[in-house]
C-alpha positions in Angstrom: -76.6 -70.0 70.7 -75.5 -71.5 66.9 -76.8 -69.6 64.1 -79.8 -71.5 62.1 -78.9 -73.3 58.8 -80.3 -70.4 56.2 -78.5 -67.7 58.0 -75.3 -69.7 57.3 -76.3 -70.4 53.9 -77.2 -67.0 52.8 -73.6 -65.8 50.6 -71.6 -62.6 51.6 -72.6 -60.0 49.0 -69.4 -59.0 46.7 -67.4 -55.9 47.3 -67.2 -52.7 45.2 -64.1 -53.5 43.6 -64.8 -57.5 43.1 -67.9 -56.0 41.8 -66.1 -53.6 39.1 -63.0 -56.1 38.6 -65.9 -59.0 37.4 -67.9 -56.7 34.9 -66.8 -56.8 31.3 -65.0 -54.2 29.3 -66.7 -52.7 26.6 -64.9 -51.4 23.7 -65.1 -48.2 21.6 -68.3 -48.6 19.1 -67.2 -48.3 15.6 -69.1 -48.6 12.3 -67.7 -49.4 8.7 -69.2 -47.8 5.5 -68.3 -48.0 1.8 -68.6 -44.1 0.2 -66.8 -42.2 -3.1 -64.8 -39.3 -2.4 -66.3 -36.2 -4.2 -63.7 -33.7 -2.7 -60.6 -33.1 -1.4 -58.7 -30.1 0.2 -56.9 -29.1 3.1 -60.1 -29.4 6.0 -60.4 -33.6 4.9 -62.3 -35.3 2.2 -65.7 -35.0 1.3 -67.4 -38.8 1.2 -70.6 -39.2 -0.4 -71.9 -42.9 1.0 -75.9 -43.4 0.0 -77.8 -40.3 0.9 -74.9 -39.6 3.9 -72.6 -36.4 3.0 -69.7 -36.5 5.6 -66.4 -34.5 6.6 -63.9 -37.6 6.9 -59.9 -37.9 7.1 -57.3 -40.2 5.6 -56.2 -42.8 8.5 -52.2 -42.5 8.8 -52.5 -46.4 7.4 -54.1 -45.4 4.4 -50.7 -44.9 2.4 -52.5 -44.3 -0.9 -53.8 -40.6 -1.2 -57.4 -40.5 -2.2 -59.0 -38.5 -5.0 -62.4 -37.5 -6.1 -64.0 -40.3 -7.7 -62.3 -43.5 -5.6 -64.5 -45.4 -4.0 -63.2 -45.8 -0.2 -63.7 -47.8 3.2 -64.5 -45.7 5.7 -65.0 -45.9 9.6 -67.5 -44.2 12.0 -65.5 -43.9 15.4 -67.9 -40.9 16.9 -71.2 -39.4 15.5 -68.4 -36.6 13.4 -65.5 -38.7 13.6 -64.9 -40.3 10.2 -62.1 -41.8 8.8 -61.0 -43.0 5.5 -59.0 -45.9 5.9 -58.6 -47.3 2.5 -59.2 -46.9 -1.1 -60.7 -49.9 -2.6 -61.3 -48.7 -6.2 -60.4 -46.4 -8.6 -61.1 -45.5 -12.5 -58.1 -46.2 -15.0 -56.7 -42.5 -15.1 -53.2 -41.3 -16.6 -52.5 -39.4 -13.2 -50.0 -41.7 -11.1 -50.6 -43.1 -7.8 -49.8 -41.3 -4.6 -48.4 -42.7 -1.8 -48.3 -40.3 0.8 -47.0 -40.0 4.4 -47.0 -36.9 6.8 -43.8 -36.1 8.2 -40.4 -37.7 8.3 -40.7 -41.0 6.8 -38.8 -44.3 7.0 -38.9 -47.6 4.7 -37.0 -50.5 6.2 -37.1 -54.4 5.3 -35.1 -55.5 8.4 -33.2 -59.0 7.8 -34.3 -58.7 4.3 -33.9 -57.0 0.6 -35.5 -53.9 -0.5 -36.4 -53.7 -4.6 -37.4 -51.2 -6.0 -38.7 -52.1 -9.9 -40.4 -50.3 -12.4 -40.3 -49.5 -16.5 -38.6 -45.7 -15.2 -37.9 -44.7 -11.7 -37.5 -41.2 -10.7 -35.8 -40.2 -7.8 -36.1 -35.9 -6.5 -35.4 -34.5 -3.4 -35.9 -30.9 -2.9 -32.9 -30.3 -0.4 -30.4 -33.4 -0.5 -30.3 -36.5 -1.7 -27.4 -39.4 0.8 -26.9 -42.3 -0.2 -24.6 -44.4 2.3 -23.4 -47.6 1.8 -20.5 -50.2 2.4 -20.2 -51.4 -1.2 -21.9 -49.7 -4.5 -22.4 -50.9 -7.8 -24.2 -48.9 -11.1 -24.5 -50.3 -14.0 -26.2 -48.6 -17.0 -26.0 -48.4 -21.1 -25.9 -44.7 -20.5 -25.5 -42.0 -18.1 -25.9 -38.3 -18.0 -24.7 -35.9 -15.1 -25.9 -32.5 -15.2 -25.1 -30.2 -12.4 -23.3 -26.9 -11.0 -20.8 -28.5 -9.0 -19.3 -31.7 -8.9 -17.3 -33.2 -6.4 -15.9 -36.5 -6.2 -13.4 -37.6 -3.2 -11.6 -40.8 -3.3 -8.7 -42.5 -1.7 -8.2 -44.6 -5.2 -10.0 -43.4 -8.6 -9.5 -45.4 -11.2 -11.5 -45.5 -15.1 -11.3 -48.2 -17.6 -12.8 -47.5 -20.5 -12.5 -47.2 -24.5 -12.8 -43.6 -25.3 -12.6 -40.6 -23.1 -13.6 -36.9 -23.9 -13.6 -34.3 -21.5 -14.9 -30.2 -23.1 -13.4 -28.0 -20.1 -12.5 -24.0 -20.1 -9.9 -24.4 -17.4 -8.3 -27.5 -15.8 -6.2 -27.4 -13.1 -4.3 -30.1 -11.8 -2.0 -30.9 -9.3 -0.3 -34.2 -7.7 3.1 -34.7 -6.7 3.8 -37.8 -9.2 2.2 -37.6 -12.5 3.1 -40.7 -14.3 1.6 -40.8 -17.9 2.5 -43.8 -20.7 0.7 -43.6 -24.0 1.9 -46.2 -26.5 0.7 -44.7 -29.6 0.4 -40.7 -30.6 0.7 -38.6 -28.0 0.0 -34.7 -29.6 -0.4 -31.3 -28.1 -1.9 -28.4 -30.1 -1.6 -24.9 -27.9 -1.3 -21.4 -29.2 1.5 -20.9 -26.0 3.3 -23.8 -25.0 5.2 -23.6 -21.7 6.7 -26.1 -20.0 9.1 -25.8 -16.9 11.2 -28.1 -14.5 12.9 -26.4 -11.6 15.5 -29.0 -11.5 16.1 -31.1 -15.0 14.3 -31.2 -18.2 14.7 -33.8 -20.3 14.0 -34.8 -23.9 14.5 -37.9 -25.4 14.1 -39.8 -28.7 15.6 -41.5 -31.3 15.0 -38.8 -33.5 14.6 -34.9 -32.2 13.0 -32.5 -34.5 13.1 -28.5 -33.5 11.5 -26.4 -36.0 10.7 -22.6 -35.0 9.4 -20.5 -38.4 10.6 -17.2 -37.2 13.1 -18.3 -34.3 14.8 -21.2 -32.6 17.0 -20.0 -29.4 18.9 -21.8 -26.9 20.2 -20.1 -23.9 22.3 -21.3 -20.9 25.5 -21.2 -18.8 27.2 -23.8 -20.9 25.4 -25.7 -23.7 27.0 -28.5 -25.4 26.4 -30.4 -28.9 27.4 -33.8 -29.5 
């Protein structure tokens, strides 16, 4: 016997899992306020928005550390789930601006230049500072170095410059040629002069001058004059 017409009509009722596959996703419920920080301290900020007093948290995103008085964008992900995501105002104050970042930190402009520009920039580090790089260049008017150690390792050194001027209570030195060439005045003034050569020690000039107030000795296997 063939089955009627509205029995073959009638559709085949979807399964579970067409059933589950067809319905739409629905995202996470969020809601977006506009509140003034009144506090801050280690447990979050406090965030005063209307008649609403709220426990929230800086978003990782929100690079610029908020202080009492800014007035901030915040987001409602759970009934006490509140996050500050950014600062959107803030009185003209002499404190500076914070940018802040938990943990180890990288700044990277790939492809590109980094500048960094401001009236004075201030660079501390509180255990090292590295700077590593093919080529460097430094140029300033003036320069000041101040530390307890100072280390500098080079395969050449060289310095060019007008006047040098070095304060030191003991220098040491030692290089296996020392070449020096100074065209004009070349003086020493020591209260105990001693110089040594293990092999030859020369002195030449077109005039010679030896003077000793108390003493002038010369002493050797054979010495010659003339």
């Amino acid at each position: 016997m063939s089955p009627s017409p509205r029995a073959a009509a009638r559709p085949s009722s979807p399964s579970p899992s067409t059933a589950t596959a067809s319905r739409a996703a629905k995202a996470i419920d969020a809601e977006w306020c506009v509140g003034v920080v009144t506090a801050s301290g280690a447990e979050g900020l406090a965030v005063v928005s209307g008649g609403l007093q709220v426990q929230a948290r800086r978003a990782v995103g929100c690079l610029l550390a908020p202080r009492p008085g800014d007035t901030v964008a915040c987001l409602r992900v759970a009934p006490a789930q509140w996050w500050v995501m950014n600062v959107l105002q803030r009185d003209e104050s002499d404190a500076p601006h914070l940018l802040s970042l938990p943990g180890d930190a990288l700044l990277q402009a790939e492809g590109g230049t980094l500048s960094l520009q401001a009236e004075a920039l201030d660079l501390r580090a509180g255990r090292s500072l590295a700077i590593t790089a093919p080529q460097a260049q430094v140029a300033v008017d003036g320069a000041d170095v101040v530390g307890r150690q100072l280390r500098v390792s080079a395969g050449v050194f060289k310095l060019v410059g007008s006047v040098l001027s070095t304060v030191m209570e003991r220098v040491q030195h030692h290089s296996r040629h020392y070449l020096r060439r100074t065209e004009g005045l070349d003086q020493v003034h020591a209260t105990h002069l001693n110089c040594e050569a293990e092999q030859t020690l020369r002195l030449s000039g077109e005039h010679a001058l030896v003077n000793g107030e108390k003493l002038v000795k010369a002493r050797g296997a054979q010495i010659h004059f003339g």
